[in-house]
C-alpha positions in Angstrom: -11.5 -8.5 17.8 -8.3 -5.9 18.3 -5.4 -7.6 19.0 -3.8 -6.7 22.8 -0.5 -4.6 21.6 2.4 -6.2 23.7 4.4 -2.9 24.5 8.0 -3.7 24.8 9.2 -0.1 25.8 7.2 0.0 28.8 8.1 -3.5 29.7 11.9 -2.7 29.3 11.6 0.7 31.1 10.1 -1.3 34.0 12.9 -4.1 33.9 15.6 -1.4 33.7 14.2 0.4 36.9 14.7 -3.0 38.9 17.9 -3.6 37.9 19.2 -0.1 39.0 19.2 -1.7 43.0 20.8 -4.9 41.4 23.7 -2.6 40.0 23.9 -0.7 43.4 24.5 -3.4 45.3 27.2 -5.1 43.1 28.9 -1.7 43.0 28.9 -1.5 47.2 30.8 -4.8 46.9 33.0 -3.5 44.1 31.8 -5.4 41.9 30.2 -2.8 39.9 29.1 -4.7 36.4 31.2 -3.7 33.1 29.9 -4.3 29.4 32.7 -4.0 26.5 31.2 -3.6 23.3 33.4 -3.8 20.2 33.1 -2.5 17.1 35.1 -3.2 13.7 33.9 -0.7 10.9 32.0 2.1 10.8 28.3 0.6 9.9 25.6 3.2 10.4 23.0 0.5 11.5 25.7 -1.2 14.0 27.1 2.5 15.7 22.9 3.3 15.8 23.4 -0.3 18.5 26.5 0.4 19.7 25.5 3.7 21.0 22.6 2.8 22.4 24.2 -0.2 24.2 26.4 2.0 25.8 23.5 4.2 27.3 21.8 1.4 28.5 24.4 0.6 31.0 25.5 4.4 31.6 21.6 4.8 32.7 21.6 2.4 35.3 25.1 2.9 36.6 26.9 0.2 34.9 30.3 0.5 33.7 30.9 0.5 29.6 33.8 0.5 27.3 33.0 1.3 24.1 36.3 -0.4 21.9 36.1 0.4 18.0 38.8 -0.5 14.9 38.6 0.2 11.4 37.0 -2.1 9.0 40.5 -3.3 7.7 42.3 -4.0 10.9 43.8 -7.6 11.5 41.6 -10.2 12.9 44.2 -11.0 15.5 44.4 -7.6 16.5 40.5 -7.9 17.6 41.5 -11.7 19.2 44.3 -9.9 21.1 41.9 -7.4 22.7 39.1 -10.2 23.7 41.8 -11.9 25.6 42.7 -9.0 27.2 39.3 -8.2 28.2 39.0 -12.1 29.1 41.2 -11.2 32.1 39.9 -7.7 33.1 38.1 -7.8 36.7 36.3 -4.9 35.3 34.6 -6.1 32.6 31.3 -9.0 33.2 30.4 -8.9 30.1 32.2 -9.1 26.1 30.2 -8.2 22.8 31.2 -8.2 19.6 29.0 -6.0 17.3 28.0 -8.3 14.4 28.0 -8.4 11.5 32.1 -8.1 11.0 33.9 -7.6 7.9 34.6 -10.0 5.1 38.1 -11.0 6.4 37.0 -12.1 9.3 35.9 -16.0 10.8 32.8 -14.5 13.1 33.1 -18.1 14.6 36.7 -17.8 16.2 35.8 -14.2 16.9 32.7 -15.6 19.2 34.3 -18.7 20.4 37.4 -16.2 21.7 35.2 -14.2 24.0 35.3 -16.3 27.7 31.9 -18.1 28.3 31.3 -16.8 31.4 31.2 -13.4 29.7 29.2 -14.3 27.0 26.1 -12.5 27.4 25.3 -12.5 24.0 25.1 -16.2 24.4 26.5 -17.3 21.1 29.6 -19.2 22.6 29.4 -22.8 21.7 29.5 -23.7 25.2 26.5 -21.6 26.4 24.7 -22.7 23.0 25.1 -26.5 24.2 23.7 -25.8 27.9 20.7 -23.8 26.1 20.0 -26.5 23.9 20.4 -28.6 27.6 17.7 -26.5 29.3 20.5 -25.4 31.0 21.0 -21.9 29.8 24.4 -20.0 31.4 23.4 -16.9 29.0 20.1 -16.6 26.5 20.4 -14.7 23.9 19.5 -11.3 24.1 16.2 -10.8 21.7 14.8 -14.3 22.2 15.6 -13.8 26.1 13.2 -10.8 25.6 10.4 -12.3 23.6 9.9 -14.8 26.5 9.5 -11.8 29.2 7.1 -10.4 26.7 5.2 -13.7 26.5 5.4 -13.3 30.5 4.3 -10.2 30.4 1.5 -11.1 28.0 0.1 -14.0 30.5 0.9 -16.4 27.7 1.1 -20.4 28.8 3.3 -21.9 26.2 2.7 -25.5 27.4 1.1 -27.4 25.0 0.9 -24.8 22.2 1.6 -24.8 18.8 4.0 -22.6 17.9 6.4 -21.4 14.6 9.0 -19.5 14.3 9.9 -17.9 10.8 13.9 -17.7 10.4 16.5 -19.8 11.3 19.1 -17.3 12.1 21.6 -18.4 15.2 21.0 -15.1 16.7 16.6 -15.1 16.9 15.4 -18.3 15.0 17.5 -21.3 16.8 17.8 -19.9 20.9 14.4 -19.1 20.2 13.0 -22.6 18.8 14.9 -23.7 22.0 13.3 -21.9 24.4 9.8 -22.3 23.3 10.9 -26.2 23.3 11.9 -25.7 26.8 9.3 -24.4 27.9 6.8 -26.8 26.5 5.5 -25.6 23.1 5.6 -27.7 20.3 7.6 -25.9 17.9 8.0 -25.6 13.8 11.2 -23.8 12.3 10.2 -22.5 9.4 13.0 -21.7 6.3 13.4 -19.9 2.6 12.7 -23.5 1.3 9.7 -24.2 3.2 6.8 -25.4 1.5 3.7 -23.9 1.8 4.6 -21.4 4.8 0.9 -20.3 5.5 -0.4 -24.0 6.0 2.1 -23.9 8.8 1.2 -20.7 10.4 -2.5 -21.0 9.9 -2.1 -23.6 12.8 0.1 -21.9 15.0 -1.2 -20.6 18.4 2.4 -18.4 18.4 4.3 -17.1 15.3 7.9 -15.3 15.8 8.3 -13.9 12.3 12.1 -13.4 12.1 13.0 -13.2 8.2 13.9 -9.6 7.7 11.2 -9.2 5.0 9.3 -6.2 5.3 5.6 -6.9 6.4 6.2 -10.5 5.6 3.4 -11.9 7.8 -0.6 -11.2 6.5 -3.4 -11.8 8.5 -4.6 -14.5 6.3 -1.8 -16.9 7.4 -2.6 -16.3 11.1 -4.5 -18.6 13.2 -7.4 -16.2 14.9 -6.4 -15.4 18.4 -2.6 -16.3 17.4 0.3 -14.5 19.7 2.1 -13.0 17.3 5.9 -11.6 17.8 7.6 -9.3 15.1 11.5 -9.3 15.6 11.8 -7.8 12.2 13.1 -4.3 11.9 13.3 -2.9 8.2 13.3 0.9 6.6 10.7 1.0 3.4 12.4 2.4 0.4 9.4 3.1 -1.8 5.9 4.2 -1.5 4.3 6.7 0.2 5.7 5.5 3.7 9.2 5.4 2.2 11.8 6.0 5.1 9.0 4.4 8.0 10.5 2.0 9.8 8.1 -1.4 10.2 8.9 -5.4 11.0 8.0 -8.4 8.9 4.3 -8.5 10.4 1.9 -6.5 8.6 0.8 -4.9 11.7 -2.4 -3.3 10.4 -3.7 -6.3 8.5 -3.1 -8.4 11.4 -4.9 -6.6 14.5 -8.3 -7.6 13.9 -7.0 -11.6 13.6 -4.2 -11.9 16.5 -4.9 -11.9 19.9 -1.9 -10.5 20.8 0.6 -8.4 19.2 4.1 -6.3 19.4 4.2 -3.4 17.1 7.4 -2.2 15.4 9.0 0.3 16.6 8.4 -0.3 20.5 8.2 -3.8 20.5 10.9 -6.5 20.4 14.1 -3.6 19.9 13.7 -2.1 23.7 14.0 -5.6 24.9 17.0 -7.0 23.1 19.4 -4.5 24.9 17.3 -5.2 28.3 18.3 -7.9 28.4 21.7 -7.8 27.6 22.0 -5.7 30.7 20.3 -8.2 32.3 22.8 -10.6 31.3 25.5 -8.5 32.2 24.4 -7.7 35.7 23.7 -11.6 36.1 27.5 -12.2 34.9 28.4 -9.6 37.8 26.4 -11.1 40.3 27.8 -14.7 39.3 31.3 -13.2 40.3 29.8 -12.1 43.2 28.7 -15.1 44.5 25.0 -13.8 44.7 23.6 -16.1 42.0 
């Protein structure tokens, strides 16, 4: 058996050329939909994201603002801006590139940015009405592991499934959704005991731990769905400088039943669907949802 690779670049390109009508139609109303993106520092990893947020809404006629401050500037200076952009009839949608400087309380950061132009879903609010089954906004990359189980044909009712990380970005919306949608669901930790035994079980494993081919094909249940969020650069060896996740994608094909490889997997979908969420916000205003 050869695991069925889950492509998440073709999946996004097709999502991305639907929404282009949705964009279209809001902009015919005037209510063409508007991403700020901010950015405090000068991060290689988060300008590499930044950027390519911004092309993801120029591409399908969207309106972005790109905002960015030095790593020292005040917090309230930041705080000042997010209210401002609270209030702007052009903006939909309000990100705030994480991870931010030392000085700063990411909480109060988050919690400043309006709900209803959350679409990174990490306001409290929109974190309560996931947990409610409710969701206003779901957070971008779990959002697009659950069109890639769609895509896959994968029934999650009834399943077993584990998810590796406990992050409030991947691990928790994600543990949520899968509970929402039926799966019974294992969060798995640093101080879990005996990580395999749990996995070995699992019908679906989301391995979201930033470890570097973290996942072996000895811990995975044959015919096991398996989802690599992970994205990490070796630094030795003689693929030193490849990218790969925290699956060990080559030592699990021949035990999965499905799989999404790293690059093209997961990272295409995570700024998907934050358009998505974006055009949704728009569309909200719009009265159309």
């Amino acid at each position: 058996m050869t695991a069925r690779m889950i492509d998440g670049k073709a999946l996004a390109e097709e999502l991305r050329q639907g929404f282009k009508a949705r964009v279209a139609a809001l902009a015919a109303k005037g209510k063409k939909p508007g991403l700020a993106v901010i950015l405090v520092g000068a991060d290689p990893a988060s300008e590499v994201y930044v950027r390519n947020k911004v092309n993801g809404c120029l591409a399908i006629g969207m309106h972005s603002e790109k905002i960015v401050y030095d790593a020292d500037v005040d917090q309230q200076v930041v705080l000042d801006r997010i209210a401002a952009l609270n209030t702007d009839p052009a903006i939909h949608g309000i990100l705030v590139q994480l991870p931010l400087p030392a000085h700063f309380d990411e909480s109060k950061v988050l919690e400043a940015i309006a709900a209803e132009k959350d679409v990174d879903g990490f306001h409290a609010e929109n974190v309560g009405a996931l947990a409610q089954g409710n969701p206003r906004f779901i957070p971008c990359t779990p959002y697009g592991v659950m069109k890639m189980f769609e895509q896959g044909g994968v029934d999650l009712a009834g399943k077993e499934a584990v998810v590796i990380g406990r992050s409030n970005i991947v691990g928790k919306p994600m543990a949520l959704l899968l509970i929402n949608a039926g799966a019974t669901v294992t969060v798995c930790n640093s101080r879990t005991r005996d990580l395999a035994a749990h996995t070995r079980r699992a019908d679906i494993v989301v391995a979201a731990v930033g470890k570097p081919k973290f996942v072996t094909g000895d811990m995975l249940k044959p015919g096991a769905v398996v989802i690599d969020v992970g994205i990490n650069r070796l630094l030795e060896g003689p693929d030193a400088g490849k990218l790969c996740g925290d699956v060990d994608t080559a030592g699990c094909l021949d035990v999965a039943g499905q799989i999404t490889p790293v690059p093209g997997g997961v990272g295409p979908m995570t700024i998907t669907m934050l358009l998505a969420n974006t055009i949704e916000a728009a569309e909200r205003e719009a009265g159309i949802r």
